[in-house]
C-alpha positions, 0 to 999 in steps of 0.5 A, spaced: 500 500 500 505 504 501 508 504 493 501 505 491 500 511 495 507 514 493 506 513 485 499 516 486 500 521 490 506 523 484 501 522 478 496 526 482 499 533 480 497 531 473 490 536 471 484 533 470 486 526 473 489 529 480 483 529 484 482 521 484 488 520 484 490 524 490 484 521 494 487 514 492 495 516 494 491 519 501 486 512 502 492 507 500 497 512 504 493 511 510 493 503 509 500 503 509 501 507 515 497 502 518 500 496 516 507 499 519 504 501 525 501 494 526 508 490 523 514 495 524 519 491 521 516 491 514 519 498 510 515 503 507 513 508 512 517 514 507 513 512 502 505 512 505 508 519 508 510 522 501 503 519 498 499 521 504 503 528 503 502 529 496 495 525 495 493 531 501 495 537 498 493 535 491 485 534 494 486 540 497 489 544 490 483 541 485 478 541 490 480 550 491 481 550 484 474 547 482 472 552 487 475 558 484 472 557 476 465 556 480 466 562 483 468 565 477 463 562 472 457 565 477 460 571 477 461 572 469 
């Protein structure tokens, strides 16, 4: 789960497929810091903790630019 999260939450910067993607690296970094807590001798805590950072950051980029182009097409 922890590579999953990292290679999501690195494609989740990629415009139009960012969002899923970035719900999936948040999701699938959680998992795998659960994993880790619960087994401590199995290695990845790097990668959910990049996946889960990036993944986070991606959700709340999109979903505030979704926000911006609403707010911006109600206006006009």
């Amino acid at each position: 789960m922890a590579l999953w999260s990292y290679y999501l939450g690195v494609f989740s910067v990629i415009p139009c497929f960012g969002l899923p993607l970035g719900i999936g690296a948040v999701i699938c970094g959680w998992q795998g810091l659960q994993s880790f807590r619960s087994h401590p001798e199995i290695r990845g805590k790097t990668h959910s903790y990049v996946g889960l950072g990036l993944g986070l950051a991606s959700v709340v980029v999109h979903l505030a630019l979704i926000i911006i182009v609403a707010l911006n097409s109600h206006i006009t």
